[in-house]
SEMAR-932324 format. One record per residue (C-alpha): residue number from 1; x, z, y; chain. Coordinates in Angstrom, 1 decimal, padded with zeros to 4 digits. Layout:
# SEMAR-932324
REC   i      u      w      v ch
REC NUM      X      Z      Y  A
...
END
This chain:
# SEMAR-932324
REC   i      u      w      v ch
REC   1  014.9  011.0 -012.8  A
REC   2  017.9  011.5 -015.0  A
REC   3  021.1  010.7 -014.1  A
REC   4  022.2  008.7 -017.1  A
REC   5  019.6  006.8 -016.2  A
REC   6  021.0  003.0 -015.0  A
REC   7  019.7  000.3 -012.9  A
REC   8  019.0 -001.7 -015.5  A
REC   9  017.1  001.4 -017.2  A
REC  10  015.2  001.3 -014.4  A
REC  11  014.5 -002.4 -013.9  A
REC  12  013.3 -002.4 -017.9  A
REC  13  011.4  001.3 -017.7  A
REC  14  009.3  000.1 -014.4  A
REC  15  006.8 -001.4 -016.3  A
REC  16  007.8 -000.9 -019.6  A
REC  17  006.5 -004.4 -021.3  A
REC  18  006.4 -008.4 -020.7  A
REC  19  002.7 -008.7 -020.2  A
REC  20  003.1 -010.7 -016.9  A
REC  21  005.5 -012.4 -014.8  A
REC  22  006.8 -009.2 -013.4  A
REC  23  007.1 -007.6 -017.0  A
REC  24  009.7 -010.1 -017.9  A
REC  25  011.3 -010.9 -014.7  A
REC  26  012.0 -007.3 -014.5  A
REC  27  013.4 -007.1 -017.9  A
REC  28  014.8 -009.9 -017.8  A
REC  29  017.1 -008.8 -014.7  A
REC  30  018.1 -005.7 -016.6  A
REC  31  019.9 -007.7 -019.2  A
REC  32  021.3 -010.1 -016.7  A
REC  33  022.4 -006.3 -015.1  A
REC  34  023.9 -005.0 -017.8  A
REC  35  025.9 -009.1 -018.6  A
REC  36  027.4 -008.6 -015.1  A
REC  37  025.3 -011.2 -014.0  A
REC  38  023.6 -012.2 -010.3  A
REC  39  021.7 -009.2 -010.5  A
REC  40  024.7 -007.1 -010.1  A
REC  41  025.2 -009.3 -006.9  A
REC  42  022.1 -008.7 -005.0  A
REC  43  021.5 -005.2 -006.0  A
REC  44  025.2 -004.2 -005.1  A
REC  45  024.8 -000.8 -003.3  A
REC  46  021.8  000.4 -004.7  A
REC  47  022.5  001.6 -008.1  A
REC  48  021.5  004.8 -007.0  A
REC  49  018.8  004.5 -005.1  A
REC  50  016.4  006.9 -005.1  A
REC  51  013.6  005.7 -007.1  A
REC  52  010.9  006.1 -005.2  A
REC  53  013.0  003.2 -003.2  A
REC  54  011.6  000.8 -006.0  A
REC  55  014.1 -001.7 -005.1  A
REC  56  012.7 -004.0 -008.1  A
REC  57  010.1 -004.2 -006.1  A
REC  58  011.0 -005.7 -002.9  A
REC  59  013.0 -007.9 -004.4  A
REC  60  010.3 -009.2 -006.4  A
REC  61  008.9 -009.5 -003.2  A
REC  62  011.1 -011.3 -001.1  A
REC  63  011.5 -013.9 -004.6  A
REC  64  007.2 -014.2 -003.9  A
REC  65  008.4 -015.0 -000.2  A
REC  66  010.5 -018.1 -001.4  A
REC  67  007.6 -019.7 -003.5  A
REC  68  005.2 -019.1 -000.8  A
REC  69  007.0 -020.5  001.8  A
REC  70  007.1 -023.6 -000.3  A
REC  71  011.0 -023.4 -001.4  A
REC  72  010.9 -022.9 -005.3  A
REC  73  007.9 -025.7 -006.4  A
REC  74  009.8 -025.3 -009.9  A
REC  75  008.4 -021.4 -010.0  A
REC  76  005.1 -022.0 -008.8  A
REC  77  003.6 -023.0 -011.9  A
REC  78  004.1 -019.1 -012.8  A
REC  79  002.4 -017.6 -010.3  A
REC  80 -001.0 -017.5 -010.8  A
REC  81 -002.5 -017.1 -007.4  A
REC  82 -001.1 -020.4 -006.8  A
REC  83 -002.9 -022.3 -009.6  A
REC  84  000.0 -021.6 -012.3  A
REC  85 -001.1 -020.7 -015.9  A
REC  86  002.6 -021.0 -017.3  A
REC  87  003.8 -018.2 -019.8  A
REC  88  005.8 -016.2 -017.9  A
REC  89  008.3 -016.0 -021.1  A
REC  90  009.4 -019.6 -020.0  A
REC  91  010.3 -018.5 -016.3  A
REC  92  014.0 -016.6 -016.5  A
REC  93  015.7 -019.9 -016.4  A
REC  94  013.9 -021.3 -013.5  A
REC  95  014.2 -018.5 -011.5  A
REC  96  018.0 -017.2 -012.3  A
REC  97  019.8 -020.8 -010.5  A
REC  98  017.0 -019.4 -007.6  A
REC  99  018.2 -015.9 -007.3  A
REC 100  021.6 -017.4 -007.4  A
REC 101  021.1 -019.5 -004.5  A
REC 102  019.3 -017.3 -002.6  A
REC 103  021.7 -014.0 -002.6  A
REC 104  022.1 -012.7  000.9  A
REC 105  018.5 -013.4  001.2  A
REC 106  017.4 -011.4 -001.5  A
REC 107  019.9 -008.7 -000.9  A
REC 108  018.4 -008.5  002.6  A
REC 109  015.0 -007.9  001.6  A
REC 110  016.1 -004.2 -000.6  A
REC 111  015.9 -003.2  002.9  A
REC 112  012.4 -003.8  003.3  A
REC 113  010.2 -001.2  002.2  A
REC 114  006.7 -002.9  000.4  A
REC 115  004.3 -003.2  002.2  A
REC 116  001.1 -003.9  000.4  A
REC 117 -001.0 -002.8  003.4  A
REC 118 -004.2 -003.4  000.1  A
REC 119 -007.2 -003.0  002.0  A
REC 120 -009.0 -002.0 -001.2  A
REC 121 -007.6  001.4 -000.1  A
REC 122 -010.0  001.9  002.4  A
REC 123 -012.8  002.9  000.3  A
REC 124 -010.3  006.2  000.0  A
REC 125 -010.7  006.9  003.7  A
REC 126 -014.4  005.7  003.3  A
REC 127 -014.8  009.2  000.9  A
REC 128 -012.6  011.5  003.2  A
REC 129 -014.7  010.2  006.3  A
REC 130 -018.0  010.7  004.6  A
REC 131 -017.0  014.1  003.4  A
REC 132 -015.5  015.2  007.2  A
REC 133 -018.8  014.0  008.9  A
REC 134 -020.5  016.0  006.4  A
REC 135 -018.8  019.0  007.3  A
REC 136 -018.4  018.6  010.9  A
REC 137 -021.6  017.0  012.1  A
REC 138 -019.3  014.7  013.8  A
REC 139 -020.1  011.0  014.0  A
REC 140 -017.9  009.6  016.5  A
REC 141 -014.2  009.0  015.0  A
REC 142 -010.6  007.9  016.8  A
REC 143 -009.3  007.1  013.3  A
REC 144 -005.4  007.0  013.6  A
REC 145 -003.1  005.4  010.8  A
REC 146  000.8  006.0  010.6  A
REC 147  002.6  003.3  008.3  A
REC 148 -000.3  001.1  009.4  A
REC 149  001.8 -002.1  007.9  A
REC 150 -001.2 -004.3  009.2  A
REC 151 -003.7 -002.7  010.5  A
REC 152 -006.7 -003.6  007.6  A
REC 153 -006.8  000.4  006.8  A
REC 154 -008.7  000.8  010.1  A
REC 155 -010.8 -001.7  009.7  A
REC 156 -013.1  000.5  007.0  A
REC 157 -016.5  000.5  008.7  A
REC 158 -016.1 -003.6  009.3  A
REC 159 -015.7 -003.8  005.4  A
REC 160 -018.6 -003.3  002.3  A
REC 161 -018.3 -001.0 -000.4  A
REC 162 -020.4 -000.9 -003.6  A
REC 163 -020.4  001.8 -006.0  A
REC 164 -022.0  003.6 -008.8  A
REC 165 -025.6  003.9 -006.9  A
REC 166 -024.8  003.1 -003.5  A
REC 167 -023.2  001.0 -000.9  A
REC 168 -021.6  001.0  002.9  A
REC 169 -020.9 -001.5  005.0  A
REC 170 -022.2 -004.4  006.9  A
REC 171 -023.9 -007.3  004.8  A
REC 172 -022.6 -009.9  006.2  A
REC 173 -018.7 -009.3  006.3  A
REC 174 -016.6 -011.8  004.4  A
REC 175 -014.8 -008.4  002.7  A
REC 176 -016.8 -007.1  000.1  A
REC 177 -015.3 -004.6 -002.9  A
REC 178 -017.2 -004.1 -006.1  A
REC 179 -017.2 -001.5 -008.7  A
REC 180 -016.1  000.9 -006.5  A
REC 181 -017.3  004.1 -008.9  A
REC 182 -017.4  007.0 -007.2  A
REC 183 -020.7  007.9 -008.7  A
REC 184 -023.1  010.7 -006.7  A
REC 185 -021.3  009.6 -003.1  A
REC 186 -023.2  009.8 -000.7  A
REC 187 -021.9  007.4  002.6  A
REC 188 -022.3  008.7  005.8  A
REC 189 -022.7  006.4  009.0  A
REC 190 -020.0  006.6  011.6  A
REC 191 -018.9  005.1  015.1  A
REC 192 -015.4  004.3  015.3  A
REC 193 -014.9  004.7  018.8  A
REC 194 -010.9  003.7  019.1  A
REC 195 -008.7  002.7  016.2  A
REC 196 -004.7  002.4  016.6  A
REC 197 -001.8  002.3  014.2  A
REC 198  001.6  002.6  014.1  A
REC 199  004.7  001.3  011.3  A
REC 200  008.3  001.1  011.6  A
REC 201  008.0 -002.3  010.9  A
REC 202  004.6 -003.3  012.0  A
REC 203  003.1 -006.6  010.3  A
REC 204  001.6 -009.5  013.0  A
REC 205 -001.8 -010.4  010.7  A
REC 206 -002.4 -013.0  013.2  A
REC 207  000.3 -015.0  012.3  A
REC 208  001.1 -017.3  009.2  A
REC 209  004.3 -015.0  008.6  A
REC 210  002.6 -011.9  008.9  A
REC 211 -000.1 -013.4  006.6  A
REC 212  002.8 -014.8  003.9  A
REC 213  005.0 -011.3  004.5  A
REC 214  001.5 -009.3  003.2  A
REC 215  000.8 -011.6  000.3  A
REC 216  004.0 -011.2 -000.9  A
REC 217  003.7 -007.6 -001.8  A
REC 218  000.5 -008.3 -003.9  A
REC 219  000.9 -009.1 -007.8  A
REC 220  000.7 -012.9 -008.3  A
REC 221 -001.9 -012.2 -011.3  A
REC 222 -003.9 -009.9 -009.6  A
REC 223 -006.4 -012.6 -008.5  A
REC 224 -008.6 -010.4 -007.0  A
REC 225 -007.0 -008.5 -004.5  A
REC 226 -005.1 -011.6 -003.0  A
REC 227 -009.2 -012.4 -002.3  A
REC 228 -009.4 -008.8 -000.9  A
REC 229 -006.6 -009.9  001.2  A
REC 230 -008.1 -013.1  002.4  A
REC 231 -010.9 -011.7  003.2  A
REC 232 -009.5 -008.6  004.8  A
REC 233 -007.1 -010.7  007.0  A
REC 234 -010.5 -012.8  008.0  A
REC 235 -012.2 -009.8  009.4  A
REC 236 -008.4 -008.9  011.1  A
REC 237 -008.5 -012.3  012.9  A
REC 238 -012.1 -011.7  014.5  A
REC 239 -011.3 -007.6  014.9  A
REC 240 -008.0 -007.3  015.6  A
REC 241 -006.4 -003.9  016.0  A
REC 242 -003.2 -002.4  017.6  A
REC 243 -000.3 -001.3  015.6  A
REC 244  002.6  000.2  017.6  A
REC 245  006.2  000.2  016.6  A
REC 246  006.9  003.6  015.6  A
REC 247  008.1  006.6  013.2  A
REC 248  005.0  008.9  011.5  A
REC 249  005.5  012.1  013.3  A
REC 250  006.5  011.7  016.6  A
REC 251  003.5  008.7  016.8  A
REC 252  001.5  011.1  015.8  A
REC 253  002.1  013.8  017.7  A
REC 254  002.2  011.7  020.4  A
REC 255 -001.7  010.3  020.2  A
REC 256 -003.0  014.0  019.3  A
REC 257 -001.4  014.7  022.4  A
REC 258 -003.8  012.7  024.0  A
REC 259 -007.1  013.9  026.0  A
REC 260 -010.1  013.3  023.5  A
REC 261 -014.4  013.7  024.4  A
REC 262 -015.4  017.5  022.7  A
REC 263 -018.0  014.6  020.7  A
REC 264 -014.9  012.9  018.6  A
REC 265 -013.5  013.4  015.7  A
REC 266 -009.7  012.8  015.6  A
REC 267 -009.2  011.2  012.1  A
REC 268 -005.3  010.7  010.8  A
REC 269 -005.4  008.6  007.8  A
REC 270 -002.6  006.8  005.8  A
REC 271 -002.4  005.5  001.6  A
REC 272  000.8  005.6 -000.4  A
REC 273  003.1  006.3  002.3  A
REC 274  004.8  009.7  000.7  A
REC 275  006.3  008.1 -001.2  A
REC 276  008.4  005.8  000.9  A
REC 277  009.0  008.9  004.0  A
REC 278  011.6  010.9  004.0  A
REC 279  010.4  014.6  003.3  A
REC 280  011.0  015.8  006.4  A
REC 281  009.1  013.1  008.0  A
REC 282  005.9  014.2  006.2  A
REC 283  006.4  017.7  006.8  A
REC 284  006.5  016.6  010.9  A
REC 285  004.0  014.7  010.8  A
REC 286  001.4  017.6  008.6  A
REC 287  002.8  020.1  011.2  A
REC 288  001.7  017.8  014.4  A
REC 289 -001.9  017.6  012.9  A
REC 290 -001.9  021.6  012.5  A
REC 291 -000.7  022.2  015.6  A
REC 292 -003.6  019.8  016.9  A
REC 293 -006.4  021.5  015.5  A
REC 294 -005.6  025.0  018.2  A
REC 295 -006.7  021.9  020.4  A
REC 296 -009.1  019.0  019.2  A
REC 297 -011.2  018.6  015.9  A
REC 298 -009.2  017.1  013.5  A
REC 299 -009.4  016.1  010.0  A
REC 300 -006.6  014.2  008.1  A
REC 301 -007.4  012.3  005.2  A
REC 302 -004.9  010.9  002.4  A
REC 303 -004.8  008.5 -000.6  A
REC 304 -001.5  009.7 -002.0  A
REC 305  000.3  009.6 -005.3  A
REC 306  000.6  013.3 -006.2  A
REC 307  003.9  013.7 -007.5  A
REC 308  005.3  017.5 -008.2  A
REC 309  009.1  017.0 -006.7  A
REC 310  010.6  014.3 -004.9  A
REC 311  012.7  013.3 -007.0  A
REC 312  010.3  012.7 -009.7  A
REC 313  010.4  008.7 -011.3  A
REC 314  007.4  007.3 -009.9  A
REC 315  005.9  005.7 -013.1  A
REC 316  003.0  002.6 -013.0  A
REC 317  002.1  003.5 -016.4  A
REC 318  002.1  007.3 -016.2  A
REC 319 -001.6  008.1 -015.6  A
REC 320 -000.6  009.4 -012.5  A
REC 321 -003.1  008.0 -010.2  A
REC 322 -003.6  008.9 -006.6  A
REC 323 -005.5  011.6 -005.2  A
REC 324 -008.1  011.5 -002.4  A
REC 325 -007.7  014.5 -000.1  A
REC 326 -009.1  015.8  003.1  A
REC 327 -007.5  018.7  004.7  A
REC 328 -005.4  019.2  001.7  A
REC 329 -008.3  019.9 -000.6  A
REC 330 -008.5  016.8 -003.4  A
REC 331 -012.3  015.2 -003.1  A
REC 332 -011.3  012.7 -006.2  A
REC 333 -008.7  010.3 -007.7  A
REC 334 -008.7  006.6 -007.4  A
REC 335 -006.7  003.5 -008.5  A
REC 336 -003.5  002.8 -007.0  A
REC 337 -005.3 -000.3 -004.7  A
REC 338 -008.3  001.8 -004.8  A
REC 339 -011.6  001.5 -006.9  A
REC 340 -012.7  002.6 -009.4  A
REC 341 -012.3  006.6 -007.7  A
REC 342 -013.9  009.3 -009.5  A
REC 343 -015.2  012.3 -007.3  A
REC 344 -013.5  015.9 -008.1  A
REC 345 -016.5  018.0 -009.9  A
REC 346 -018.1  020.3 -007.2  A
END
C-alpha cells in the first residue's frame, strides 16, 4: 500500500464500483471522509490502519448488526437477504442520520475482526484431507481449527459437496454446495474421530446472537451463502462442536501436545486467517506443527490468500484468489467462500 494513499482512498478503491449496496455505501463514506463528515467520527484512530485490518469492513458489519437486530426498518428495504429489492443508489440518506446515531457503536465494532466463519470453505479442507489420506493411508482424523470463529469448518464430513464428476457427503444433510469444480477429484472417505477449535473471540452458534453476529459478516446480496449459513448453522445445532477461547499458536501447540493413537491423523486446518494474524503469530503456529511431526503424523491444510509481503493491499477485485495447500505444497485455487476450486495440474 502506498502511503499517499487516504482513508477515503481506501474506502473508494475496496471495491472499486457501485454495483451493490456495499459499492456505494463504501464510496459513499469516502466522500462523507474527505467533507469532514461522521465518517471521520467513527473511524477516528484508524486512518492508518494496516489494510489487511479492512476496517470498511467491520463496520459495514456492525451497520448489518443494526438492521438485523431490527433497529433501522428504514434500511431494510436495501438489503436483499431480507426481502429488499431497493436500488442501493437511493440508500446514503437513510443510512447517514443512522451512522450518526449510532457512533460509539460503530466505532466499537473496528475492533472486531470479520468473522465470516463461510462454511462454503470447507470443500478447501475437503481437497487437503482427500489428498493427505491419499498420501498417508490414514483414515482416522483429529481435525483441529485455530480462528475457528464458529466451529462450521469442522463440520466438513457432516456437509455435501458436488463437483465436476463427483460428490462427498451424506445425502440427507440440510447443507448441500453445488458447483463445486474441482474437476478429476477424487474424495476420499474419512472418520473424524475428535474435532476442536479455538478463536480469540469464539462465536456461540447456538445462540440467536451468535447466529445474528455470523450473518452479519455475509454480503446482504449474496443470497446464497446466507442459505449455506442456514443450513450450516442447522447441522451446528444437531452436531455441535467445541471452540475454546484462545490465541493460534500457543492453542496449537498445546493440542499437538497431546497423546494421539499411532492410527490418527492429526489434521490443523484454518481459511483466510493470515490475513488478520499478526506475522509472528503464523510463524508460531507453522513452527508448532513442524515441531510435531518429530512426534505424531501431521498434515496441515490451508485455504489462504497468497499475498507476496504483508504489507501488500489486499484487493477483492485483483484476481488474487486463495490457494489450497497441504504441507505447503498448493493442490489448487478456489473462490474466496470457496467453489468453484480448480485443482493445480499434476
Amino acid at each position: 500500500m502506498t502511503s499517499d494513499l487516504t482513508l477515503a482512498d481506501r474506502l473508494r478503491d475496496h471495491f472499486g464500483h457501485r454495483d451493490h449496496l456495499y459499492g456505494v455505501l463504501l464510496a459513499e463514506l469516502a466522500d462523507d471522509w474527505d467533507a469532514g463528515g461522521v465518517a471521520r467520527e467513527i473511524f477516528a484512530g484508524w486512518e492508518d490502519a494496516e489494510a489487511r485490518q479492512l476496517p470498511q469492513l467491520r463496520l459495514l458489519a456492525g451497520l448489518f448488526r443494526i438492521v438485523l437486530r431490527g433497529d433501522a426498518p428504514q434500511l431494510e428495504p436495501f438489503y436483499p437477504c431480507l426481502g429488499g429489492d431497493t436500488d442501493p443508489e437511493e440508500a446514503w440518506p437513510s443510512v447517514r442520520p443512522l451512522l450518526a446515531a449510532h457512533v460509539e457503536e460503530l466505532r466499537a465494532s473496528l475492533t472486531e475482526a470479520p468473522q465470516t466463519n463461510e462454511p462454503g470453505r470447507a470443500v478447501a479442507l475437503l481437497v487437503g484431507l482427500s489428498e493427505a489420506v491419499r498420501r498417508t493411508g490414514t483414515r482416522r482424523v483429529r481435525l483441529l481449527e485455530p480462528g475457528a470463529s464458529a466451529g462450521l469448518g469442522l463440520l466438513v464430513d457432516r456437509y455435501r459437496f458436488e463437483g465436476e464428476g463427483w460428490s462427498a457427503g451424506p445425502a440427507e444433510t440440510p447443507f448441500v454446495v453445488r458447483g463445486c469444480g474441482a474437476e478429476g477429484l477424487v474424495p476420499e472417505s474419512v472418520e473424524i474421530v475428535e474435532r476442536r477449535g479455538c478463536d480469540l473471540a469464539p462465536v456461540d452458534a447456538s445462540t440467536p446472537e451468535g447466529r445474528t453476529y455470523l450473518r452479519s459478516f455475509v454480503w446482504p446480496w449474496q443470497l446464497d451463502r446466507h442459505a449455506r449459513l442456514d443450513a450450516a448453522l442447522a447441522v451446528a445445532a444437531e452436531h455441535p462442536v467445541t471452540v475454546d477461547r484462545s490465541g493460534a499458536a500457543a492453542w496449537v501447540r498445546e493440542r499437538l501436545a497431546e497423546p494421539v493413537a499411532d492410527d490418527v491423523l492429526t489434521v490443523v486446518w484454518h481459511s483466510v486467517t493470515r490475513l488478520y494474524w499478526p506475522l509472528e503469530e503464523t510463524q508460531a503456529m507453522e513452527a508448532a506443527v513442524a515441531e510435531a511431526r518429530e512426534r505424531v503424523p501431521v498434515a496441515h491444510v490451508a485455504m489462504e490468500h497468497p499475498w507476496v509481503t504483508w504489507q501488500e493491499r489486499p484487493s477483492v477485485d485483483g484476481g488474487r484468489t486463495p490457494s489450497v495447500e497441504l504441507d505447503g505444497e498448493v493442490l489448487g485455487s478456489c473462490g474466496h467462500h470457496g467453489p468453484p476450486l480448480v485443482l493445480a495440474p499434476r
